[in-house]
Structure formats: C-alpha cells, structure tokens
C-alpha positions in Angstrom: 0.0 0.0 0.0 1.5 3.3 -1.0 2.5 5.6 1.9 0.5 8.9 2.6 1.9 11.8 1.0 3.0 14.6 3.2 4.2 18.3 2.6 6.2 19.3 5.6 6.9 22.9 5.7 9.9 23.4 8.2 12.9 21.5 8.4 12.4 19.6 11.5 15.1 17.6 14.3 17.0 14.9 12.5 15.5 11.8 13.9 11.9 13.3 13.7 12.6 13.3 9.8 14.1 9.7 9.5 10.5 8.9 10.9 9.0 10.9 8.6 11.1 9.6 5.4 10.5 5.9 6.9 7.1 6.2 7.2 5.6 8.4 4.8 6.1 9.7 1.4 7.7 13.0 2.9 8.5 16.0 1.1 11.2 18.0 3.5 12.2 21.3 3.5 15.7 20.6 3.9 16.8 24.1 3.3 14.5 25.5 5.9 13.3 27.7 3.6 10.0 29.9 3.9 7.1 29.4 1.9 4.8 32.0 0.5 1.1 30.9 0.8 1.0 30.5 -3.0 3.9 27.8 -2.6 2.5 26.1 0.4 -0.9 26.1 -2.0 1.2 24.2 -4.8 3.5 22.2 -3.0 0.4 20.6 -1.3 -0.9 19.5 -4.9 -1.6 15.8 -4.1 -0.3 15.2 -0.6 -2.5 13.6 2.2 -1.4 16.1 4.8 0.4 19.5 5.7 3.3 19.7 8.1 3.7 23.0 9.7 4.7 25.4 13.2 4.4 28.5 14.0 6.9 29.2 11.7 4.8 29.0 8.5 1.0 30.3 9.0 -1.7 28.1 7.3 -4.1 31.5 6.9 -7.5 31.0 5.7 -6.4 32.1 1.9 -4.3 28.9 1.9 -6.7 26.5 3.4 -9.5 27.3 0.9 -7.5 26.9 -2.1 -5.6 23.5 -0.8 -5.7 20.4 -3.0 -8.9 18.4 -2.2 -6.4 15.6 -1.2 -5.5 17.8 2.1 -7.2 15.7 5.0 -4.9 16.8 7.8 -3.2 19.7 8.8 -0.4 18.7 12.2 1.3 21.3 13.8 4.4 20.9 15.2 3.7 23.0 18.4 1.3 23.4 21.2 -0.2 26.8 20.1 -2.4 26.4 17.3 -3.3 30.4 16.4 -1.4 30.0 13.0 -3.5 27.9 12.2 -7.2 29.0 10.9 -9.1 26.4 12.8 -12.4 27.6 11.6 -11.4 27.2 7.9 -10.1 23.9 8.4 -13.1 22.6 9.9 -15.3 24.2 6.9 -13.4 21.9 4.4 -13.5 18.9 6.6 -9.8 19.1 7.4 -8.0 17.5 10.5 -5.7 19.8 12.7 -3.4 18.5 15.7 -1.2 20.1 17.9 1.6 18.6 20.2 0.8 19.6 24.1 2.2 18.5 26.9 6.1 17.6 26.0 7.1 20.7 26.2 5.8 21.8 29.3 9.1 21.0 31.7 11.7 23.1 28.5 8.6 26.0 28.3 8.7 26.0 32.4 12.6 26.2 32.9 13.0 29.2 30.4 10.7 30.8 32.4 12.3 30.3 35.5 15.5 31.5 33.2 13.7 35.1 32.2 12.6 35.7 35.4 16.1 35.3 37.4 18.1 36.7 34.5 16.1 40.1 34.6 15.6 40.3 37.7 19.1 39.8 38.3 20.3 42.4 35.5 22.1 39.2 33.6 21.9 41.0 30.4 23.9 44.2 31.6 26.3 41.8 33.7 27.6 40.4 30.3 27.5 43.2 28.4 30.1 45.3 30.8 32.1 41.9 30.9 32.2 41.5 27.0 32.6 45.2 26.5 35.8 45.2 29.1 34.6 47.9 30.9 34.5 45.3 34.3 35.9 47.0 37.0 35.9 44.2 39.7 33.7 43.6 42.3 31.7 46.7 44.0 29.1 46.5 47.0 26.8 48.9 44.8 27.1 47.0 41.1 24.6 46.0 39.6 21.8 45.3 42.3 19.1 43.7 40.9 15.9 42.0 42.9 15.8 38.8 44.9 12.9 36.3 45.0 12.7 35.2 48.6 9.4 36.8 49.9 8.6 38.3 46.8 4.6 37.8 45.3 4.5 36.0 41.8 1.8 36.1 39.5 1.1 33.8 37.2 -1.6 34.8 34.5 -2.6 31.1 33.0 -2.7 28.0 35.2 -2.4 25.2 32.7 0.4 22.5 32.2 3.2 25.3 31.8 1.7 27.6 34.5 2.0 24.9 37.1 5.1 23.7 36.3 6.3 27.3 36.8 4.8 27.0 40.1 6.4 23.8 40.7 9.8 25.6 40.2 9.3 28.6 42.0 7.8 27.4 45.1 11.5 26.4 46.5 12.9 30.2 45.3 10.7 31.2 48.2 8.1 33.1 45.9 4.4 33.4 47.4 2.8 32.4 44.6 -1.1 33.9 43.0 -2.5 32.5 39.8 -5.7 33.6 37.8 -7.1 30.8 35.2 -10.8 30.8 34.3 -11.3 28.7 37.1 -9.9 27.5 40.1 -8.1 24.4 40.2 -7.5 21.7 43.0 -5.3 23.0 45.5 -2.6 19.9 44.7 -1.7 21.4 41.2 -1.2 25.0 42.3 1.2 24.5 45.2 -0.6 27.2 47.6 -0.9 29.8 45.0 -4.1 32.1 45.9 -6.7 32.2 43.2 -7.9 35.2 41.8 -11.0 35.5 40.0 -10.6 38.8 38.3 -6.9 39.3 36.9 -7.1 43.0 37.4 -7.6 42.0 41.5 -4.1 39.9 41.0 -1.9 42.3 39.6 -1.3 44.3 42.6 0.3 41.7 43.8 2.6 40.8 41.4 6.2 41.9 42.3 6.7 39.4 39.6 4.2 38.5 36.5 4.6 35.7 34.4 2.0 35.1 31.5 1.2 31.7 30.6 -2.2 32.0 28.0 -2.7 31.2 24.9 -3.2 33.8 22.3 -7.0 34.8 21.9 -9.0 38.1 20.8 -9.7 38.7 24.1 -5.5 38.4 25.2 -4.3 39.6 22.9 -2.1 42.8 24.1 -3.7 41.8 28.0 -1.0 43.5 29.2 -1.6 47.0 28.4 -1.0 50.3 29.8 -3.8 49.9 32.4 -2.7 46.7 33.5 0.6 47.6 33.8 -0.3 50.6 35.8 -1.7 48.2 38.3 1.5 46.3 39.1 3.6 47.5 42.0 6.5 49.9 40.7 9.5 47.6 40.5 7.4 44.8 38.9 9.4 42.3 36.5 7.5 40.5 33.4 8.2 37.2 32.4 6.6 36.1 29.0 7.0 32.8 27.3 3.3 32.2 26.1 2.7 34.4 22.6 4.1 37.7 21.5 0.8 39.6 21.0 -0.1 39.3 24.4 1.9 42.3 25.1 0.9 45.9 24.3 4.8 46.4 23.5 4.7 50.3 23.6 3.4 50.3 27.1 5.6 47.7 28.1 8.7 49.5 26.4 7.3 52.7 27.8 7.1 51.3 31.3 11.0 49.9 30.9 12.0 53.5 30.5 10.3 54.7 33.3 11.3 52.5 35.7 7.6 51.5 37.0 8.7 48.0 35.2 12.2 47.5 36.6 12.9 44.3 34.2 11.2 42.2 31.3 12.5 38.9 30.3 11.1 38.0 26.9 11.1 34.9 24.8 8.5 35.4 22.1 7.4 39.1 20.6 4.3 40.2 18.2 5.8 40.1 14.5 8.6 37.8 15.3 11.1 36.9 14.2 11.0 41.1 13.8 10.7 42.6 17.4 9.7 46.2 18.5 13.3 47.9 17.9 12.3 49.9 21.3 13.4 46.7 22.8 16.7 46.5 22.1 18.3 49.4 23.6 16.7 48.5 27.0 19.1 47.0 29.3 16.7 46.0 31.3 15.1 44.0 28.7 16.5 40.4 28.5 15.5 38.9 25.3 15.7 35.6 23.9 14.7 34.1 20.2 11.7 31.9 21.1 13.9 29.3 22.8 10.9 27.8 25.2 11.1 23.9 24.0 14.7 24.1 22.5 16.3 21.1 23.8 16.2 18.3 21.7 14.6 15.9 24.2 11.5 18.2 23.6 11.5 19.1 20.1 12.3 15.2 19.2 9.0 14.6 21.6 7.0 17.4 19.7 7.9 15.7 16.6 6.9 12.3 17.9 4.1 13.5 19.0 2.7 14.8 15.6 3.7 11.9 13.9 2.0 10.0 16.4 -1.7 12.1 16.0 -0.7 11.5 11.6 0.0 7.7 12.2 -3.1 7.3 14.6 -5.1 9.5 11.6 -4.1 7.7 8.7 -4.8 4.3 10.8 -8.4 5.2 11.0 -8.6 6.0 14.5 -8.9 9.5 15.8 -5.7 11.5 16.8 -5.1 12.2 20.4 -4.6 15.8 20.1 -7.3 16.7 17.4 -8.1 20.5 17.7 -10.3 20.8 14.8 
C-alpha cells in the first residue's frame, strides 16, 4: 500500500525526519526555507497532509484553495493560532497540535527570564564583553531577589504549574488567575484570583502563561501595567501579541517596570526595535522547548496524531 503523502513545511530535528522519510512519502524542507502561501498552496498538490509550526501560518487564503487531497493539517507546536481552525473545519480538514512535551523546557525558560532580569544578567555580560569590568563593587549592579517576593502567574495550565512547581522552592508566594480554580494539589498554595485586574497588585513578579486569543491579545496594556507594583518584572514565554509592547517599552523606560524577560514578541522573528536598547530587557529568540529531548517529543508527538489518523482511528490531540 502506497505511503501517505506529506508536505512538511519546516525543516524539523533529525531523527523526527528519518521517521517521517521511513514512514511516509515525505517532502522535507531541507533548506528550511520559507514558503509563500502561494507555494505552500502548490507544494500541497496531491499530498494527504500538511506539516507546519508556528513558523509558516496556514491562513484561511491557503486553506481554501488547498488540494482536495488535504485531510490533515499537524502542527508541530502546542499553540495552534497559526492555524485558521475555523477554515479547516469548513473543508473537513483534521488539525493536531503537540501539548504537553514541552511543558518542563517552556517551564525552565521561564524560571531563566525571570532570574536573569531580575538579576540584571543582560547588563552583567555586556560590561564583561565590552571590558569595561571594573571588579567587584558593593553597589554593582543590584538587581531583585525572589525570597518573599509575590509572583503572579496569568494562565494556570500545564506550563503555569510547572512554573509554580519551580518557583515554590525560590521562596516566591505564589497567585495564579485561570478561568477557574483548580485543586489545591496542582497549584502548590498559589491564591486564586477570580478577576486578573484583583491579581496584579500583587505581582512583584508577572509571568504570562495563556494562549493567544482576541480577548488576550495585548492583556498587558498600559492599564494593567499601571496596576502592578512599581519595580514589577515581566516574564513572558506564552505568545508575543499578548503584550501591548509600547506600554511595556514605555514602562521599561520609566522604571515602573524595573525588568522584562522576553522569549517570544508580536511580529517575530522582527521585534519592537524599542526593545533592544533597554538594558533591562532580556530577550531571547523563542527558545521555550529548545532542547532536543522536547523538540524530538514534539515531533513524535505529531507523527504519532498523523499515524493514529491515517490508521483510521482519531488523533489524540485533534483541535479541529
């Protein structure tokens, strides 16, 4: 029987493509080239299935004029906003995402942001790099500790609580908002807040955690921001867009934010240029599941919902 035919529009890890050249009639992007929506619209001429991540958006445009052949659509991710979900579902096409294995990666870069801004990494290296390291002074570079200190976390699913897992020991007293609450032995004492506006005053340290939906996107504005106690630091890992980024930049500048550790930004992989002359801004190029124990598991796990779908049977992590 002849394998199923799949597009797959990123290059992926190595052993997550010998799968996919084993198993399926693959064509890989081995150049890791980006395709327009015109190319991803031929190149899926005849194939069973798309391959994508967040990397290469499969818009509306694209869905409706993909080959008739198209039955599935698996992202190699756990956010599935580049994907048009509704459209998919109006042609009758399959989409899967990958949760859960990247969770612990997602959860330590976090932890990573949070300590490094807080702790004024970014300018610690720069005077080092730049030789202008005088030697130890009691006054250098004091950033903020975390022993008493109130964190926030805005999002209480799988990567939320694993932050809170982490943080616990740091000595943080921990608050959480989520749509609900949830049983007391996933949130390690965190206080629950119902209304996310009643949480951010108590958020010496906020770290966001949501996915990305019209009614997050740019959550943190200039409002919200105003209601964080001066000296706050902002840890985000979740999506880009959840960040008004003038008000954010705006609030570096005037000190009422006193650090931001970013890993993902609106427009990327362009950023807000405001960014980059902050020294209190520690930045990092979406790094949140870059080990390759977890993006070998995303992998797996997308070939897994494709092997389950092409069996017959219904993939574990169907989203549409």
């Amino acid at each position: 029987m002849a394998k199923p035919k799949l597009f797959v529009l990123n290059k992926l890890p190595e052993a997550v493509e010998a799968r996919l050249s084993r198993d399926y009639d693959a064509r890989l992007n081995a150049a890791d080239r980006t395709y327009s929506p015109s190319e991803i619209v031929a190149g899926a001429k005849g194939m069973d299935g798309v391959v994508t991540s967040p990397t290469t958006a499969v818009r509306a445009d694209v869905i409706e004029k993909l080959d008739k052949s198209v039955r599935i659509i698996a992202t190699f991710s756990v956010g599935f906003d580049h994907v048009d979900l509704q459209a998919a579902k109006a042609r009758g096409i399959v989409v899967t995402n990958t949760p859960e294995v990247l969770t612990d990666a997602t959860a330590d870069l976090a932890m990573l942001l949070l300590l490094a801004g807080a702790r004024r990494a970014y300018e610690g290296q720069k005077i080092l790099r730049e030789g202008r390291w005088i030697g130890w002074r009691p006054t250098q570079l004091i950033g903020i500790g975390a022993q008493g200190k109130r964190l926030g976390i805005y999002g209480m699913g799988r990567i939320g609580q694993a932050v809170a897992r982490r943080a616990k020991p740091f000595g943080f007293e921990l608050h959480y908002h989520d749509q609900a609450p949830l049983p007391p032995e996933k949130t390690e004492g965190a206080e629950f807040h119902a209304n996310v506006e009643e949480m951010l005053p108590f958020c010496d340290y906020l770290t966001i955690h949501c996915p990305l939906t019209p009614e997050t996107r740019k959550f943190l504005n200039a409002a919200r921001i105003a209601k964080l106690p001066k000296g706050a630091v902002v840890v985000n890992t979740a999506r880009g867009p959840v960040i008004d980024d003038d008000a954010l930049i705006a609030a570096l500048k005037s000190g009422h934010v006193a650090a931001a550790g970013l890993d993902v930004f609106d427009g990327e992989p362009k950023i807000h240029p405001g960014y980059l002359g902050l020294d209190n801004a520690y930045l990092l190029p979406h790094l949140g599941s870059a080990t390759l124990d977890t993006r070998n598991a995303m992998g797996f796990r997308a070939l897994d919902n494709l092997d389950a779908f092409f069996a017959g049977k219904a993939p574990r992590d169907r989203v549409a």
